[in-house]
C-alpha positions in Angstrom: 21.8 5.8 4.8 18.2 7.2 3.6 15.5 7.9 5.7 12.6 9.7 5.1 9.2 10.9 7.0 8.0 13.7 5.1 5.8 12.1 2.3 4.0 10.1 5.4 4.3 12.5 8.0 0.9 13.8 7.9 -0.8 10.8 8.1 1.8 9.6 11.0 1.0 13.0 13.0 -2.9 12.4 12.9 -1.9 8.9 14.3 -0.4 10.7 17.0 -2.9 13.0 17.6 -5.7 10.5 17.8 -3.7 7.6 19.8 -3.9 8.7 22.9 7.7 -11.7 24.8 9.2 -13.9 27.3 13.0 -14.0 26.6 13.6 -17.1 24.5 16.0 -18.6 21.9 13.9 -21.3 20.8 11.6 -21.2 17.9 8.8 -23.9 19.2 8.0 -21.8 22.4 4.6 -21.9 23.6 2.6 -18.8 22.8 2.6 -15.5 25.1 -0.8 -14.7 27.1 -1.7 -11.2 25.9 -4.9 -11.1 27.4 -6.0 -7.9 28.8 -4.4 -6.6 32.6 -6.5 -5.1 35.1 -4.3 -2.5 35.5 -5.5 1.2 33.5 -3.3 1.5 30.3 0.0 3.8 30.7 0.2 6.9 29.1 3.6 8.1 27.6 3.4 12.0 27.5 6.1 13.0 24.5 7.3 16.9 24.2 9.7 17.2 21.1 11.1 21.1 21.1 11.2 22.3 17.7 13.1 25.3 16.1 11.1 27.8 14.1 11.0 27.1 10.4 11.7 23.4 10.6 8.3 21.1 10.2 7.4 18.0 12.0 5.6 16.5 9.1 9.0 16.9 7.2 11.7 16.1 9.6 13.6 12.6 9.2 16.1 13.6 12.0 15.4 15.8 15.1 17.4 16.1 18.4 17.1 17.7 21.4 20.8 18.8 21.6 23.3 17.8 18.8 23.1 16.3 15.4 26.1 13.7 13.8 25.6 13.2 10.3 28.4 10.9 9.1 31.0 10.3 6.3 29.3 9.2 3.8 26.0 9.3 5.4 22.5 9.9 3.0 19.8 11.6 4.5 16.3 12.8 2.6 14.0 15.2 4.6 14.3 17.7 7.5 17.2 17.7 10.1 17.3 20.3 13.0 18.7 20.4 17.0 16.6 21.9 18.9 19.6 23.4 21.6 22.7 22.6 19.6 25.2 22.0 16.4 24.7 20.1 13.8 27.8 18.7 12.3 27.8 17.2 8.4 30.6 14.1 7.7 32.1 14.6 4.2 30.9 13.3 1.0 27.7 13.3 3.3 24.6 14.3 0.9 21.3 15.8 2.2 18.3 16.2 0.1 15.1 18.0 0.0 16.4 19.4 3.3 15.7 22.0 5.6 18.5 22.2 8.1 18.3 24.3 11.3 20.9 24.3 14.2 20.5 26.4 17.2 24.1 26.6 17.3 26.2 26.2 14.7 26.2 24.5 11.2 29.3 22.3 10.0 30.2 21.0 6.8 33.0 18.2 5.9 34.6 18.3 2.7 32.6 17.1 -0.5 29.5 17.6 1.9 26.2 18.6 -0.2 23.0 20.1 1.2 19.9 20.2 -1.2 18.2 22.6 0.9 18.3 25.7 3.1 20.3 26.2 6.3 19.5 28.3 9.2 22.0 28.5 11.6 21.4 31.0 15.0 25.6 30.6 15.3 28.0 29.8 12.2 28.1 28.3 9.2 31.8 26.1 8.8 32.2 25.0 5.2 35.3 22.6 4.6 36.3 22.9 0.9 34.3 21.4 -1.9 31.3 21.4 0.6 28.4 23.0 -1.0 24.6 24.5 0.2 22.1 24.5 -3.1 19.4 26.8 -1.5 18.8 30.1 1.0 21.9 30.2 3.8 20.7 32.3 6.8 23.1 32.5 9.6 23.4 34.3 12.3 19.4 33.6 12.4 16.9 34.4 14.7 15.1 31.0 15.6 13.0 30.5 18.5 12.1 26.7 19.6 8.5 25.7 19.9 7.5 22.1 21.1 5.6 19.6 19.6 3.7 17.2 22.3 1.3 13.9 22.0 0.6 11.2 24.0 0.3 7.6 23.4 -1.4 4.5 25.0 0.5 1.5 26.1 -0.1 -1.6 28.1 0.9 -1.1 31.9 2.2 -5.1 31.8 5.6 -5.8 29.8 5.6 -9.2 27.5 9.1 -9.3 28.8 12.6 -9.7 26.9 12.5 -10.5 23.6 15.9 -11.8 22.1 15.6 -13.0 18.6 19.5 -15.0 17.5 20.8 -15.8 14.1 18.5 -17.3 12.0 15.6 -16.6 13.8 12.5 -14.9 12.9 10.4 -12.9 15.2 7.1 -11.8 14.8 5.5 -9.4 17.3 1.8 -8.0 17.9 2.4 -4.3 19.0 2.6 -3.7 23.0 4.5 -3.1 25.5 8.0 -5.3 26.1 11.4 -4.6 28.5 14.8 -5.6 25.7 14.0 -5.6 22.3 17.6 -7.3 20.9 18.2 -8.5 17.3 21.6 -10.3 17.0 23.5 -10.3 13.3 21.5 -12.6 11.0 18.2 -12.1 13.5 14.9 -10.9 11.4 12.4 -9.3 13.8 8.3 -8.4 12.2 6.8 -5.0 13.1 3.1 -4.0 12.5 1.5 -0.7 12.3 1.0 -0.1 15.8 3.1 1.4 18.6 5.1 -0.2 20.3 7.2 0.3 23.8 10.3 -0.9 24.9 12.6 -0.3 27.4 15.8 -0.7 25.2 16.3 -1.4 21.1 19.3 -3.1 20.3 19.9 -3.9 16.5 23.2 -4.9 15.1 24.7 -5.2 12.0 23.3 -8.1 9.7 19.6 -7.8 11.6 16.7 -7.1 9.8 13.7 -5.3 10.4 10.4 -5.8 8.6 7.3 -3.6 8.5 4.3 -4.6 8.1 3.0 -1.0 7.7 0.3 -1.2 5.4 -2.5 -0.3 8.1 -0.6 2.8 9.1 3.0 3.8 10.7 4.8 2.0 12.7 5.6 4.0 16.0 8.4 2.5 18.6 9.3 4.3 21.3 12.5 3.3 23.2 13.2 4.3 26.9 16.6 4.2 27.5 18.8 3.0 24.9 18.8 2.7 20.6 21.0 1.4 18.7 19.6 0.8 14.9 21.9 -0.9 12.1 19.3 -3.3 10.5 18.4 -3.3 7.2 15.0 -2.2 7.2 12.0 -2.7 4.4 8.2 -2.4 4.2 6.3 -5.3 2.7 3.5 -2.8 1.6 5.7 0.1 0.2 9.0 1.8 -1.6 9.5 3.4 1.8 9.6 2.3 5.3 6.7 4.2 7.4 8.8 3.9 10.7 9.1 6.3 13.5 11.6 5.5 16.1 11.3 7.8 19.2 14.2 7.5 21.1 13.1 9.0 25.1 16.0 8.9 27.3 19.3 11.5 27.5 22.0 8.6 26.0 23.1 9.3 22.9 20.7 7.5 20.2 23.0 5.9 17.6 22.1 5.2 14.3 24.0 3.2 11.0 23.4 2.4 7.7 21.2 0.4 6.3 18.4 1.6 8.7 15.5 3.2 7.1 12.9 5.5 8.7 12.5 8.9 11.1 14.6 9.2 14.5 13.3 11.7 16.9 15.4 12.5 20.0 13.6 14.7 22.5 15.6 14.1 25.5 19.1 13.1 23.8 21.7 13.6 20.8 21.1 11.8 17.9 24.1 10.1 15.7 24.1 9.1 12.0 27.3 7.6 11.2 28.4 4.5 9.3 30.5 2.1 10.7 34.4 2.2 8.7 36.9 -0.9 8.7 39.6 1.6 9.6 37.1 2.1 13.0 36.7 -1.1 14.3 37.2 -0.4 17.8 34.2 2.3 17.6 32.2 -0.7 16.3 33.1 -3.4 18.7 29.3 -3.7 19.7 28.3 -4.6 15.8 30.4 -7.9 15.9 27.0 -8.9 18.6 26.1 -12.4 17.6 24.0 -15.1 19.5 
């Protein structure tokens, strides 16, 4: 798993700064009205607590309580929990990294960190793990926050569940499921988006069509992200997903992009033969 924000991130927080589908399985349906409500455009208010030292331009993974990196797991740019561990699978590899836990840090075996760690509690290193920059822990860290707003349409387009073979195309807005089954291909502009739940499984694929800026989704309840994901302007995705409610937000390889957790714990792990039953919900097909 990659992801990355960092190289993009300025241009993606002066998006922020400035900003203040009928459920169907059948590829002939009519068009959606999106003509313009009556109603005054919803505001979503979004306060992201940040620990001292770690940068918002630079983060790829941020959580308000804990951090899973998995087995195996690749990860380029900033990680941190903001009131929490942050716990390393082995053979895991971080680079250009800043790492900050308040709590502790913990490293599986073969783990690699290409970057500093800052640590207000321990630092566990399994054998063979390795840090290649500064260690600081104990650490004194205090947690700032990070806040912006962002417009949305007050009516929902509705469910949009896109099955195998299928390829959905949607303008940015406001919609209630957002659910890619295996095989599924679901189109993404720059734009923000809201949704009240984000399910991609395994075999899904997400396309950006970011060349106009970042594309911004935030989720109200409940993510789940295992598509492959790939920009059709650049070598890297400019994705954001914002993940807003307390469930876990669960993320697998091959997604591509920057998860930000402000309410919830954030998971990074890839899905292993020899863990089928923790993967039941991948086998999701339509």
């Amino acid at each position: 798993m990659t992801n990355r924000f960092g190289s993009w991130g300025r241009t993606l927080c002066l998006a922020l700064a400035c900003v203040a589908a009928a459920c169907s399985l059948d590829t002939n349906e009519p068009a959606i009205d999106t003509s313009q409500s009556n109603l005054d455009p919803e505001v979503l208010s979004i306060t992201l607590r940040v620990p001292s030292g770690a940068s918002f331009l630079d983060t790829t993974v941020g959580a308000a309580t804990r951090v899973r990196i998995g087995d195996r797991a690749q990860v380029r740019g900033g990680v941190f929990g903001a009131d929490g561990d942050v716990e390393i699978g082995k053979e895991a590899k971080l680079s250009s990294a800043l790492v900050t836990a308040v709590g502790d840090v913990e490293l599986g075996k073969q783990a690699r960190i290409e970057g500093d760690v800052r640590a207000t509690g321990k630092v566990r290193r399994a054998p063979g793990s390795s840090v290649h920059g500064r260690l600081e822990a104990p650490a004194n860290i205090d947690v700032s926050t990070q806040s912006w707003s962002v417009t949305a349409s007050p009516t929902s387009l509705g469910d949009v569940v896109v099955a195998r073979g299928v390829t959905r195309d949607l303008s940015p807005g406001t919609y209630d499921e957002l659910i890619a089954a295996s095989g599924a291909t679901v189109v993404l502009h720059s734009g923000v988006y809201v949704v009240s739940k984000a399910l991609f499984f395994r075999g899904s694929e997400l396309e950006l069509d970011d060349g106009a800026g970042p594309v911004q989704l935030y989720v109200r309840d409940e993510s789940y992200f295992r598509a492959a994901t790939r920009s059709t302007t650049a070598s890297e995705p400019k994705l954001l997903v914002s993940h807003l409610g307390s469930k876990e937000l669960i993320v697998r390889p091959p997604f591509a992009g920057a998860v930000v957790a402000p309410n919830a714990s954030v998971s990074l792990e890839r899905c292993d033969d020899k863990r089928d039953d923790d993967c039941e919900r991948d086998h999701w097909k339509r």
